[in-house]
N, C-alpha and C positions, 0 to 999 in steps of 0.2 A: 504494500500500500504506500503512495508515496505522500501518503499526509492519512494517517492515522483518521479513520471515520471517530476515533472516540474522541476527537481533540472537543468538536464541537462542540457535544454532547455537556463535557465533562468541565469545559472550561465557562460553560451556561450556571454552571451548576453555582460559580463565586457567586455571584449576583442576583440568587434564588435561593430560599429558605424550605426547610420541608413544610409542606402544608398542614394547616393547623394550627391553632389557636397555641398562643406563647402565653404559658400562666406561672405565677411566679406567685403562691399562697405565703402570707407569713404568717404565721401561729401564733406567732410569740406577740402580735398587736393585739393588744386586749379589749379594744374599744366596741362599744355595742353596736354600733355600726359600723361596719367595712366599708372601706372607699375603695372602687374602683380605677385603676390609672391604665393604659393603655401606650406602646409605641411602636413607633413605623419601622417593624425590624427592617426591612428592604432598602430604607436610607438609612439604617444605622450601619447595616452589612458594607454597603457602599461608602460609606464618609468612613467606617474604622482602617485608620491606617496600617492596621496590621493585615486589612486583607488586601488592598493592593502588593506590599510585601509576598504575601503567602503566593498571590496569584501569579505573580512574576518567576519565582520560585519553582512553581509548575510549570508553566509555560516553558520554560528551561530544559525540566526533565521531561516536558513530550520532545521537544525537538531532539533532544538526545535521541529517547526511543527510538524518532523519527531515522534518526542517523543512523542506527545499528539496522533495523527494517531495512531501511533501503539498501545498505553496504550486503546485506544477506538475498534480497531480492535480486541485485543485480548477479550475483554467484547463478543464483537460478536461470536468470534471462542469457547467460554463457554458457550455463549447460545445455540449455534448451536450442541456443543456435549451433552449437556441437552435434548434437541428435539427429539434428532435422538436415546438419552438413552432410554427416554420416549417409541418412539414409539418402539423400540426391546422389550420391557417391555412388551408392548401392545400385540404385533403380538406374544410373546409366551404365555402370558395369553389365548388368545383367541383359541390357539392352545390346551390348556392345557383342560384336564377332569376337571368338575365339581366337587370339595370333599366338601361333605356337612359337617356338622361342626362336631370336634372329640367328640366334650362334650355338654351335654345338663344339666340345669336348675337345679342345688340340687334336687329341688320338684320335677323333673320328674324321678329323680334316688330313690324315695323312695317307696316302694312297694303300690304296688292297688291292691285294693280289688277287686277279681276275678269278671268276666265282661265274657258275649257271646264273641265269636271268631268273631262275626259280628262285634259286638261293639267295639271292640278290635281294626279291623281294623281301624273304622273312627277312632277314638281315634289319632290311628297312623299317621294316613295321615291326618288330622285336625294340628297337632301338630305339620308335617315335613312343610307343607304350610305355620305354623306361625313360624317358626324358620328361613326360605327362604325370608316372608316377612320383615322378623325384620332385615336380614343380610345382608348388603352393596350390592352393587352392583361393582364390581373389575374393570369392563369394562367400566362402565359408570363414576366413580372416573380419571379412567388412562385418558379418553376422555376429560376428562375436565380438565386436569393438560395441555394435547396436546396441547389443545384450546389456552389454558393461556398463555402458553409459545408460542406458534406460536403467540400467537398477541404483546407478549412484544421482540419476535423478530423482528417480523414485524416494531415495531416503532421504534427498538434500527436502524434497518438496515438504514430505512429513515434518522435518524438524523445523522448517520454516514455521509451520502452521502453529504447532507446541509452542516455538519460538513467541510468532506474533499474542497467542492467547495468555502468556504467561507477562510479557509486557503491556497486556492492556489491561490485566487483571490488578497490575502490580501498581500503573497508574491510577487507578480506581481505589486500589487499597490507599495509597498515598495522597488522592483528591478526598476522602472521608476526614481519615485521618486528622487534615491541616482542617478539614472544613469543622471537626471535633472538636479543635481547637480553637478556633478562631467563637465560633458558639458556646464552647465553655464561660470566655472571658467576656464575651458580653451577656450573658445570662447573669455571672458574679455583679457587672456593672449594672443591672436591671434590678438585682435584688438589692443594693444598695442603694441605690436611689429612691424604690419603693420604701425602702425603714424610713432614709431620709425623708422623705414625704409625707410616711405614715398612713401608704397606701396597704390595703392588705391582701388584694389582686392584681396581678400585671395580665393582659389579654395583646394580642398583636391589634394593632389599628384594624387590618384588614378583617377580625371578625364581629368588628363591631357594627352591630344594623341599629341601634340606639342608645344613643349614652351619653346626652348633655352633661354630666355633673360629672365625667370621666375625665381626670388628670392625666393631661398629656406629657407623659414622661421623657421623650425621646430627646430631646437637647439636652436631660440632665444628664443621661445615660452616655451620650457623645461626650459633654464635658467629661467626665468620671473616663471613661478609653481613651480621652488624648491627653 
């Protein structure tokens, strides 16, 4: 692949939260009414400077990926034109006339002693039998180079595949991860601002369908992460 299909996906994912209400209950406020406060996780994910940092970060290690994918790909795309040279090789051998050999043995180029026209012939034809048997076979050489490299394709392609699944798996595990992180420490800064407020629910903006009297927490929580 020569741009990872997971880049998109995965690099979507900074600037997207899981879905679902962000609640953040303190217990410990005693007050007989709970206040409500609410904030815009999706501009806080974007203004926390830690996540431009993390993102960059990634971005880095896909292009790496990127890098090792492709150096492996092209290995493939060399065997595969090896293959396919081989068999053109093949299909115009097999196309081509027979030409038995230009040169034969010093010793048989050196005069004989007169022989029957019978004898003559085996002679001949004994001697073109043993020159065919001694001489390579072209078709059967080319067949077995095919072979060789069809199988060291075969297992190049295999490990490609293993290769490419364990690198996208491995991004994914490392896009969580950083994303784990980055949502740990503003959750700590969500619950701190709620004490400081003396809110006793935090809810994300996005699920609020009404709630005039809802404290809007989301500048505190920014001040509190930079």
């Amino acid at each position: 692949m020569t741009k990872l299909l997971l880049r998109a996906a995965v690099l979507a994912a900074w600037f997207s939260l899981p879905a679902g209400a962000v609640q953040v209950s303190l217990e410990e406020n005693k007050a007989e009414r709970g206040t409500v406060g609410y904030v815009d996780m999706q501009a806080i994910f974007r203004a926390f400077p830690e996540t431009k940092r993390a993102k960059e970060s990634f971005e880095a290690a896909v292009r790496q990926a990127e890098d090792q994918v492709n150096l492996r790909k092209s290995e493939l795309i060399s065997l595969r034109g090896e293959l396919a040279d081989f068999k053109m090789q093949r299909a115009f051998m097999a196309r081509a006339p027979i030409v038995a050999a230009s040169t034969a043995p010093a010793q048989a180029l050196a005069p004989a002693p007169a022989v029957s026209s019978g004898t003559a012939t085996a002679l001949v034809q004994a001697s073109t039998a043993a020159v065919r048997a001694a001489a390579p076979d072209p078709l059967a050489d080319m067949d077995k180079k095919i072979a060789e490299k069809s199988a060291a394709l075969d297992k190049k392609e295999a490990d490609f595949k293993d290769y490419q699944a364990r690198i996208e798996k491995n991004l994914l595990d490392l896009e969580s991860r950083k994303t784990e992180y980055l949502l740990g420490k503003i959750y700590a800064a969500v619950q701190q601002a709620a004490k400081d407020e003396g809110v006793s629910v935090v809810v994300d903006k996005s699920q609020i369908l009404f709630g005039p009297k809802a404290v809007d927490l989301t500048q505190k929580v920014l001040e509190k992460l930079k």
